[in-house]
C-alpha positions, 0 to 999 in steps of 0.5 A: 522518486524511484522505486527503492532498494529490492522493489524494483522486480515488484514494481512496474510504473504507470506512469513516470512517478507511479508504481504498481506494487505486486509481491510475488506472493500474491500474484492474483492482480497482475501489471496488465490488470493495473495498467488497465485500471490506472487510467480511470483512477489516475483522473481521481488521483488529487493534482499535486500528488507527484509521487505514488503506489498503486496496489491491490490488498487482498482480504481473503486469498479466494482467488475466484472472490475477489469483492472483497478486494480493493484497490489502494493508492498512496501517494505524496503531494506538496513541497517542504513544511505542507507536503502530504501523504494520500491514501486513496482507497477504490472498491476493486469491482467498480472503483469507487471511492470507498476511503480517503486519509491525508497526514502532514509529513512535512518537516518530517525525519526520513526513516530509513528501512531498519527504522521501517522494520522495526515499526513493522515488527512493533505493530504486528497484524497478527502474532502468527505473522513472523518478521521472517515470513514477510517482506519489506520493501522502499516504493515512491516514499513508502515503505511496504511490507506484506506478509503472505497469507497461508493461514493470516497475513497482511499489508501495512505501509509507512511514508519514509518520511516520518514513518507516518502509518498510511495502511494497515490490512488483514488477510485471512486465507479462506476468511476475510480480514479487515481494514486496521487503519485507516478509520473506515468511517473516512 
């Protein structure tokens, strides 16, 4: 699986099936950063997980704080009627663990990106969030789609097969948002 159409000037591999996402827009955690860090989470990454996508979700856009940050991987593991889709989220300080969350997606239609779109537009992070004012983009099996935040924004992402919901975040510029799904308490 390679990165989808119009995410190839987001994304850098780590590693041959591994992406590190970085809109343009938010520009704080850069590849060097992620290159860095890869080696340490990749040994935490479940075997099996043959595909993924490593970023960094922002719940304030106070570049100097960023303990409020995390870093986030989803990734895809399994063949046919078992294959899965991770969440794996790590404290961005110290990379620990702070949550994890496996769906089914085996059997599963694909959605195709419109499909994605439309999820995106029916579950909006915020109602000052505009379709227009964000991007969605095909990543390792994943759909992403960020909304830069100027006042409020965010990151949702879906797995392309099933449009099965895997991570929903608020950003809130000089505030802090919150973790919408997964549950925190997983």
């Amino acid at each position: 699986m390679a990165a989808g159409a119009g995410a190839d000037e987001d994304a850098a591999y780590l590693a041959p099936l591994v992406v590190f996402f970085q809109p343009p827009s938010t520009g704080v955690v850069g590849k060097e950063q992620a290159q860095a860090v890869w080696p340490r989470l990749q040994q935490r990454i479940p075997a099996g997980h043959r595909a993924g996508v490593l970023f960094v979700h922002l719940y304030t856009t106070e570049e100097a704080d960023l303990t409020s940050a995390e870093w986030d991987f989803a990734g895809i593991g399994g063949d046919g009627p078992g294959t899965t889709a991770i969440l794996l989220r790590f404290r961005f300080q110290d990379l620990a663990l702070i949550g994890t969350w496996q769906v089914a997606i085996g059997g599963k239609p694909e959605f195709d990106m419109e499909q994605a779109a439309a999820a995106f537009r029916n579950t909006p992070l915020y109602r000052d969030v505009k379709p227009g004012t964000a991007k969605t983009a095909e990543v390792n099996g994943f759909y992403v789609w960020v909304a830069q935040a100027t006042d409020f924004g965010g990151t949702q992402i879906l797995t392309r097969q099933g449009g099965q919901r895997i991570f929903a975040a608020t950003t809130i510029a000089g505030g802090e948002g919150k973790l919408l799904f997964p549950p925190a308490s997983n």
